[in-house]
N, C-alpha and C positions, 0 to 999 in steps of 0.2 A: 170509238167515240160516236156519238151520234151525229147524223149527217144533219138536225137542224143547228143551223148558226149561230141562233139567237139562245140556244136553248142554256141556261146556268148550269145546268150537268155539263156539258164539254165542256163549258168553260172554266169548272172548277176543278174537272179529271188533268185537263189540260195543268193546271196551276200547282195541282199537286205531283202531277208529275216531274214538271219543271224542279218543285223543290224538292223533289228525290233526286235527281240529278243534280242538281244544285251544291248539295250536301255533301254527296260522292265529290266534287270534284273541288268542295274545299277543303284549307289548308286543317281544318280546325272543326270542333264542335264551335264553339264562338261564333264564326263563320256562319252558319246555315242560316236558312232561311226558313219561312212555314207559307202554307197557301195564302193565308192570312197577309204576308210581309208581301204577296202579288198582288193583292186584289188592286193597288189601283194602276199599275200597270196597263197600259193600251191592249189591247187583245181583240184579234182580228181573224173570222175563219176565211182561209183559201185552201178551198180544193180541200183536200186531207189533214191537212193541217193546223194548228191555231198558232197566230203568230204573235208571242209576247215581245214587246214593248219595254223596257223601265222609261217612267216618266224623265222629262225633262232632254238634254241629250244622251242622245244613248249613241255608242258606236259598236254595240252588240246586241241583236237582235236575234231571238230565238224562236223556231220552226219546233214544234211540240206536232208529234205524230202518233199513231194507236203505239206504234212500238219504238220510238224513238224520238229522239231530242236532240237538234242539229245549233249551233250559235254561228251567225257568220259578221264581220263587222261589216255595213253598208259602205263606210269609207275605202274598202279593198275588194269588193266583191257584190255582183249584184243581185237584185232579188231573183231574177232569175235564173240565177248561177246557181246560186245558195237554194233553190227550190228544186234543181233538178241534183243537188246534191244529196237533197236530204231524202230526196224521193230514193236514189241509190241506196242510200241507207237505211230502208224501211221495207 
């Protein structure tokens, strides 16, 4: 991904990536999602990473990396927990 923050290329690699992932890990075709079903999800670059959001409350948030995709819930776990985990995993 490109290291500017602002730029709509990460943020859209970022979204489709998510919803590759997303898809894998539902129960169903019905289930999935598309970039499109992300777009107005909060989306935030740190460091390496874009951090999506779903609107409203969320208690899973997702770390979207060049080569991976980490979800942790804030309720059990903290940002910086879940950032040095996803960093393991990338």
């Amino acid at each position: 991904m490109s290291t500017d923050p602002t730029s709509d290329d990460v943020l859209a690699t970022a979204r489709r990536r998510l919803a590759g992932w997303l898809a894998e890990q539902a129960a169903g075709p019905e289930y999935s999602v598309t970039e499109q079903d992300l777009a107005d999800w909060d989306a935030e670059r740190v460091d390496e990473f874009v951090v999506l959001t779903p609107p409203g409350y969320a208690n899973q948030v997702f770390l979207v990396g060049d080569e991976s995709v980490d979800s942790y819930a804030p309720s059990r776990t903290s940002f910086d927990d879940a950032l040095a985990a996803a960093r393991a995993h990338s």
